[in-house]
N, C-alpha and C positions, 0 to 999 in steps of 0.2 A: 531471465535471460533466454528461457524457450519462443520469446515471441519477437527477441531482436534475432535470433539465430535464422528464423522461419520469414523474415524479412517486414516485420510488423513493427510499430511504435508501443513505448510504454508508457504510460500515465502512473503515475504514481502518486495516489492523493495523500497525504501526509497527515497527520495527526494535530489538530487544532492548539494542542496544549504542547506539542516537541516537535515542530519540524525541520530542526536542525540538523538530525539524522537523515531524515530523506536530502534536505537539499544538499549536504555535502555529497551523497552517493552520487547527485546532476554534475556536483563542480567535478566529482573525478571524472566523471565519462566526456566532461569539456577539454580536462587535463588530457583524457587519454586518443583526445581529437575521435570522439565521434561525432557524426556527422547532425548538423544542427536538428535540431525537432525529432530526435530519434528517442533519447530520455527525456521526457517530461513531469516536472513538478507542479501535482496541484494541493494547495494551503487553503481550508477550510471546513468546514464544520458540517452538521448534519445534510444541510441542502446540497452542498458539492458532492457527496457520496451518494446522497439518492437521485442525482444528475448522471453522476456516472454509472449506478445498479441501472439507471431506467433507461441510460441512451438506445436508440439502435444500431447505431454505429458501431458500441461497445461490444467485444463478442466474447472478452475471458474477463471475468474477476476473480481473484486472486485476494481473499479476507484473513484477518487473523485481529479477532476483537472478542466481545461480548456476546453473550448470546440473544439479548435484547437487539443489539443491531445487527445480528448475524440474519434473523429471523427477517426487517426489514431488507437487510439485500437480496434476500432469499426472495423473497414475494417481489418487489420489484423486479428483479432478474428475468421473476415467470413469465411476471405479467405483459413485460413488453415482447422481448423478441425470443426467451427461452435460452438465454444465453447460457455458456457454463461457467459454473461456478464454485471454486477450490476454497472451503471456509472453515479455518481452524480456531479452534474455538479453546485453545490451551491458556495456561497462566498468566502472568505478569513475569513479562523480563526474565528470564534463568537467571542465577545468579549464583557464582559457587563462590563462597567467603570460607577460608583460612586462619587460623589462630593467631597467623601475624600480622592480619588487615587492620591498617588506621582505619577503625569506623569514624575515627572524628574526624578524618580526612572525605569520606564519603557525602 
């Protein structure tokens, strides 16, 4: 939200295997009438993320994955225009479960 606040667009590339979490975050900012092409969603796989580490255009990424692809956005980043780059490299999903959670609901 620091780059729509600062009057910038967001890309937000989505995860090949769940993008249904990102594309709902596009339908509320449609809900909440922002202005068209402000949030954007991109759906794809390895080549769309090293499209967007390597653009020049692109000037922040903002990671939270593997350390395998952390290292790839990492080196594409350099390589083109030096861009910065925020790359969290934490677990899978938090998750806090309870003694009364239907695991067979999950």
């Amino acid at each position: 939200m620091p780059a729509l606040a600062c009057g910038s667009v967001m890309i937000i590339k989505a995860s090949e295997t769940n993008p249904l979490s990102a594309l709902f975050l596009v339908s509320l900012s449609t809900q909440a009438r922002a202005p068209s092409g402000v949030i954007n969603c991109l759906i794809g796989g390895t080549e769309a993320g090293q499209t967007l580490a390597s653009h020049m255009r692109v000037r922040k990424l903002s990671f939270t994955g593997s350390v395998d692809v952390k290292r790839r956005v990492q080196t594409a980043s350099a390589q083109r225009n030096l861009k910065s780059a925020t790359l969290e490299l934490g677990g899978k999903t938090p998750v806090i479960m309870f003694q009364d959670t239907y695991i067979e609901r999950l």
